[in-house]
C-alpha positions in Angstrom: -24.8 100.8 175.5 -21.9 98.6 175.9 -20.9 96.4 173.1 -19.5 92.9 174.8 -17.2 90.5 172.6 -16.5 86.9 173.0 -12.9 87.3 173.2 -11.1 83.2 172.6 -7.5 82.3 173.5 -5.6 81.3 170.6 -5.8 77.4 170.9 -9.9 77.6 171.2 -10.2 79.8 167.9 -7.9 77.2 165.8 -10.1 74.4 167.4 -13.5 76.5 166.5 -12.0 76.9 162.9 -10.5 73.8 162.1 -13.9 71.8 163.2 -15.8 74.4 161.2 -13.8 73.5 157.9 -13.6 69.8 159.0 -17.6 70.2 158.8 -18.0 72.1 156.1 -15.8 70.5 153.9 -17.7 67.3 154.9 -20.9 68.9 153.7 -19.2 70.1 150.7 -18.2 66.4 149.6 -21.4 64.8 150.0 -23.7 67.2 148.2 -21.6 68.9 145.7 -22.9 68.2 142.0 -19.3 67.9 140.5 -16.6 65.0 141.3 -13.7 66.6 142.9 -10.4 64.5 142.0 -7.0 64.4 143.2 -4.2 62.5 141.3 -0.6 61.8 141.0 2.0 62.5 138.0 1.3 58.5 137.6 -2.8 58.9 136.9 -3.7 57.3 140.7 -6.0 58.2 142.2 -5.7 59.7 145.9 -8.9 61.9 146.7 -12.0 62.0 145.5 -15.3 63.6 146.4 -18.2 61.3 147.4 -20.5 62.7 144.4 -18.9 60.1 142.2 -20.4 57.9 143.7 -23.9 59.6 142.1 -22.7 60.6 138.8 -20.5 57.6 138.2 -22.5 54.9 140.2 -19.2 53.1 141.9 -18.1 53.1 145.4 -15.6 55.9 146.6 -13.6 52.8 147.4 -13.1 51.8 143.8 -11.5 54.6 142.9 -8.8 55.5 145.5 -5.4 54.1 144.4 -6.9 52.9 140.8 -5.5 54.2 137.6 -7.4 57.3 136.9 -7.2 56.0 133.1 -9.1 53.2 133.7 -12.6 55.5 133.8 -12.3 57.3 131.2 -13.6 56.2 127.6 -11.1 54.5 125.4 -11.5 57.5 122.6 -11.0 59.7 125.0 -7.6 58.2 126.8 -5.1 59.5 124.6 -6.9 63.0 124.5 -6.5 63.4 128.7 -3.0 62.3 128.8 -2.0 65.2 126.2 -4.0 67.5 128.2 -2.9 66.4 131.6 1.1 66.2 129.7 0.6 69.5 128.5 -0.2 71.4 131.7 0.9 74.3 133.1 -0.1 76.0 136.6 -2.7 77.8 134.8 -6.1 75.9 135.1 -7.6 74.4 131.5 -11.0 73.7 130.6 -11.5 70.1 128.3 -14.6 68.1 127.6 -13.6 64.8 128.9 -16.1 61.6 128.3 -15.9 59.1 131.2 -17.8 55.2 131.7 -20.1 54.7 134.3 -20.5 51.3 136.4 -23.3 50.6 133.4 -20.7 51.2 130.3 -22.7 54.1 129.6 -20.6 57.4 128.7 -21.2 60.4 130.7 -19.9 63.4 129.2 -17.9 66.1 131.0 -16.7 70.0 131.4 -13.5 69.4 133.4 -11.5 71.6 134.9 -7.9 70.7 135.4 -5.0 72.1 137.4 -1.5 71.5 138.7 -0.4 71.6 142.4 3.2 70.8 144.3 3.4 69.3 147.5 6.7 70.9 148.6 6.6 68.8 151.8 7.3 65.2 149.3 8.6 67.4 146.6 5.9 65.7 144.4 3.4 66.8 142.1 -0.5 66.3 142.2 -3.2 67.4 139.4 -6.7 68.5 140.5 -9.9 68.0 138.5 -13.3 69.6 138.7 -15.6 67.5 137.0 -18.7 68.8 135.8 -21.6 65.9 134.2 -22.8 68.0 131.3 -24.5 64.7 129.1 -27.6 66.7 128.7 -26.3 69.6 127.8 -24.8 67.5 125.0 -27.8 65.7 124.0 -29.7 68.8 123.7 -26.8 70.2 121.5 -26.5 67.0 119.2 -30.6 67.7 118.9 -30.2 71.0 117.8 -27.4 70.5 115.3 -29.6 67.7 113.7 -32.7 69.8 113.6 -30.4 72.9 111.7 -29.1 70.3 109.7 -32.7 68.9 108.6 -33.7 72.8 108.0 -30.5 73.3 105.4 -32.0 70.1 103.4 -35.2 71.7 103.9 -34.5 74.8 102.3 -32.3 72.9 99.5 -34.4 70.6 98.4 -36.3 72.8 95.8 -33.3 74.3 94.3 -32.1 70.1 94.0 -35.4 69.3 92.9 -34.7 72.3 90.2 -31.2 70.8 89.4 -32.6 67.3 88.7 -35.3 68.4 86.2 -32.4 69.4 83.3 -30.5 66.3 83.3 -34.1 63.9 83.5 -35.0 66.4 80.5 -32.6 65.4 78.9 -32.5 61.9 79.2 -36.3 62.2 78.3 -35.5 63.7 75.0 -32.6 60.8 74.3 -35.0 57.9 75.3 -37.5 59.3 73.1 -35.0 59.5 70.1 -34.3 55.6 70.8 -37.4 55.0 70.9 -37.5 55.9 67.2 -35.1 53.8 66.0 -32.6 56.6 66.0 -29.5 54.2 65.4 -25.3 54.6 65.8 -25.4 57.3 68.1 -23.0 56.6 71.1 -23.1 60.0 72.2 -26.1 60.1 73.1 -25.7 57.2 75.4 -22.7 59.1 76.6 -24.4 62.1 77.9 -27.3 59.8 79.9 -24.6 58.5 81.5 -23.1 61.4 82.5 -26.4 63.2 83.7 -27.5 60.1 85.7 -24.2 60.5 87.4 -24.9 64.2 88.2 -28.5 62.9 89.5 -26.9 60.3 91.3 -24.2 62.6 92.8 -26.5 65.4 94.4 -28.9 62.7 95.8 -26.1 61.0 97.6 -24.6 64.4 99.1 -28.0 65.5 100.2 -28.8 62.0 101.8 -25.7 61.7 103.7 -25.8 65.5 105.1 -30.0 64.4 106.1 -28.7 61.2 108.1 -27.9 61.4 111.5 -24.1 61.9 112.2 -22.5 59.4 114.3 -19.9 61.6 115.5 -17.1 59.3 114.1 -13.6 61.3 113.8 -11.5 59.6 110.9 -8.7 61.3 109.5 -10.6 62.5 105.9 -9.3 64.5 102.7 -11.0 67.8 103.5 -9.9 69.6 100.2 -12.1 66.8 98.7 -15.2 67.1 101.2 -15.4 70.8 100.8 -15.3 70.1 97.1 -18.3 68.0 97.3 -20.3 70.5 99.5 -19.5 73.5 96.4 -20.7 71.1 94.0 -24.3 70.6 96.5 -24.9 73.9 96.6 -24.0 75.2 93.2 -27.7 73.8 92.4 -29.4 76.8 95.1 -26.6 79.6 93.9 -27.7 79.2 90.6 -31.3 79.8 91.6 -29.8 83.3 92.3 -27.5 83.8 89.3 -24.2 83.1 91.6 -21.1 80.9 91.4 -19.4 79.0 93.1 -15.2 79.1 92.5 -13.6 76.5 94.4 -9.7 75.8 94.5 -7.2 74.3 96.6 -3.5 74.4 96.5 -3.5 70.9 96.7 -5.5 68.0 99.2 -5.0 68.3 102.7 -6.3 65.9 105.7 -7.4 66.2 109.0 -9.1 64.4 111.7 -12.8 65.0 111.6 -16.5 63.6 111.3 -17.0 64.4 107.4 -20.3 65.1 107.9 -20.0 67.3 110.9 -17.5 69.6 108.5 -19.6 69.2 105.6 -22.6 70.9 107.9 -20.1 73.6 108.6 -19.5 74.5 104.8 -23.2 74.2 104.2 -23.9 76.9 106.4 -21.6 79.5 105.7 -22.2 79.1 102.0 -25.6 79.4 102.0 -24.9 82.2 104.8 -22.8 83.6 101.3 -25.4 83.4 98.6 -28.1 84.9 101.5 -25.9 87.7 102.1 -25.3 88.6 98.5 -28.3 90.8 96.8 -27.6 90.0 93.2 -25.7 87.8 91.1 -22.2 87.2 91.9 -19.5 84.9 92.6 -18.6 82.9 96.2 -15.2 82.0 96.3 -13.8 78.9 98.5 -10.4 79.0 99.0 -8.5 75.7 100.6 -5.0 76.7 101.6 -2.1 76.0 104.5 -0.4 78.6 105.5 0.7 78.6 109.5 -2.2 76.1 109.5 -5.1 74.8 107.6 -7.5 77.4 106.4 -10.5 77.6 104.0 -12.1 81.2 103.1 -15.7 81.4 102.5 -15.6 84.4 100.1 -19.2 86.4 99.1 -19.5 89.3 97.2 -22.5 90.4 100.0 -23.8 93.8 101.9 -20.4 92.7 104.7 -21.1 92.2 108.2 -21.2 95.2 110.6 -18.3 95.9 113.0 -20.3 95.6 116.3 -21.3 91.9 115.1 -18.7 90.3 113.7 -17.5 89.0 117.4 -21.0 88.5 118.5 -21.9 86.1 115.3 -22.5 82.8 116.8 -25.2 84.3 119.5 -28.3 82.5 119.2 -31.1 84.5 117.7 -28.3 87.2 116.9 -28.6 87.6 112.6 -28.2 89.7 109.8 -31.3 88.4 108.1 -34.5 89.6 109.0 -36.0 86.5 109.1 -33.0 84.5 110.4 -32.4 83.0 114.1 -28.5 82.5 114.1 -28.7 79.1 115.0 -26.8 78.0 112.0 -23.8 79.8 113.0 -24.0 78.9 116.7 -24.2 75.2 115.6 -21.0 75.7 112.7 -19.2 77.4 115.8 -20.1 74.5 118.1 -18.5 72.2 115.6 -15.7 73.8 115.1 -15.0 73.8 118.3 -15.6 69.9 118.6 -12.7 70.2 116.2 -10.4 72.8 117.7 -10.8 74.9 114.8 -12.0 78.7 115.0 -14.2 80.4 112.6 -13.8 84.4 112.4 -15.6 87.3 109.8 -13.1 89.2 108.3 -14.0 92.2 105.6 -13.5 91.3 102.1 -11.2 94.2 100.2 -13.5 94.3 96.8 -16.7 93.8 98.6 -18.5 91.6 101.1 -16.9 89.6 103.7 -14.7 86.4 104.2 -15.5 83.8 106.4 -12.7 82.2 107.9 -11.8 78.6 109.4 -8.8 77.7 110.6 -8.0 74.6 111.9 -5.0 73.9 114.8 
């Protein structure tokens, strides 16, 4: 049989296929599920996609020509203008938190790129914006439910820790109560174990709160510090140590209590990993940046796993889910830091953050 073809001079095809893209890329801007943005070297704004309209409830019209500045939350201003400063012609992927037309934030995967227009000799940056709020409210809901399970699982091994120092200030009370006269000391020591009460119920409330997610610029070599001296109460249920040292105090920009969940973790990842008594070593130290080692004298992490830790329901533990380490990984993340599983010479492994 014959095969016919529709055979098109040269000025119908470019009029088939430029109507065709006209159309399609009409489609494409009123039902995509992402904002697609085009802006200038001076943040205005000179395309973008009718979904905005959805996901940030103003008019296509308020946008065009304004400051693309002007949309995104205060906190999050200067962090887009380094990212936008900084680029390249290779695409980058940032979380980006913008205001809707009700003040309410609406959280972001952006994808940003770099164009010329040799025809102006100018240059233009594209953004892909993806609304990923829920995906961040179901994160923030599973790093509070890991962080309620750590206090869970600490709280006999505080309740243990609290029972010396009330013994003891039992034992004092009772000698005062017999007239047991000119002994200072003894007041001295009450004072001191109240203090130690004081200290582990403070630490152990503020890690239980919910975190506000405020970044402050904090003395990290002193927060770590205050997580060892937390957990020393469940090591010493197993007969291990804690060594903590720093080469001096060093600060960074963080939410305390977000870092302090991260140390939790991996230290209670440390005394889980080790099989009998032992020491944990956490190591605060600069280098080409900020690091702190998580040292454990444990069984050491296999090779096929160490780049897989951070999968949830991927552990070493037979009962374990790996959600703690996929939420200590989110965090870090939050906080441009990196987290890797190193082998530890003597025995064990070393868990390492480094922050950039």
């Amino acid at each position: 049989m014959k095969k016919h073809s529709l055979v098109m001079s040269g000025d119908n095809q470019l009029d088939l296929e430029q109507g065709l893209l006209s159309s399609a890329f009409q489609w494409f801007d009123n039902n995509s599920t992402n904002i697609k943005l085009i802006f200038d070297e001076n943040y205005k704004i000179v395309y973008i996609s009718y979904s905005a309209e959805k996901i940030l409830g103003y008019k296509k019209e308020c946008f065009l020509g304004k400051d693309l500045l002007n949309f995104i939350d205060e906190s999050d201003v200067e962090n887009a203008k380094k990212y936008i400063n900084s680029l390249g012609f290779d695409r980058i992927n940032v979380e980006l938190a913008f205001k809707n037309n009700d003040d309410h934030t609406i959280y972001t995967a952006t994808h940003l790129g770099k164009i010329n227009d040799d025809h102006k000799g100018k240059t233009y940056y594209i953004a892909v914006i993806n609304d990923i709020s829920e995906l961040k409210t179901a994160r923030k809901m599973l790093m509070n439910s890991e962080k309620l399970s750590s206090v869970g699982q600490l709280a006999a091994s505080v309740v243990h820790e609290i029972r010396n120092p009330l013994t003891s200030i039992k034992g004092f009370l009772q000698l005062l109560e017999n007239d047991v006269k000119d002994k200072p000391e003894y007041f001295n020591i009450m004072t001191e174990e109240i203090e130690k009460i004081e200290s582990i119920t403070t630490e152990l409330l503020y890690i239980a709160k919910p975190s506000p997610n405020q970044f402050k610029n904090e003395n990290i070599t002193n927060t770590i510090s205050e997580v060892c001296l937390l957990m020393k109460s469940q090591a010493r249920l197993y007969d291990i140590q804690i060594d903590f040292k720093s080469d001096k105090d060093h600060y960074i920009n963080c939410d305390r209590s977000q870092i302090k969940q991260v140390f939790i973790n991996l230290i209670k990842n440390a005394v889980e990993a080790m099989e009998s008594e032992g020491t944990i070593r956490v190591h605060v130290y600069k280098d080409d940046s900020l690091t702190i080692d998580v040292i454990d004298e444990g069984v050491g992490v296999p090779d096929d796993l160490k780049l897989r830790l951070g999968e949830p329901f991927l552990s070493t533990k037979e009962k374990g889910t790996g959600l703690g380490l996929m939420v200590t990984k989110q965090i870090l993340n939050n906080h441009h830091a990196s987290l890797n599983v190193l082998d530890n010479k003597e025995k064990g492994s070393i868990f390492r953050v480094r922050f950039y």
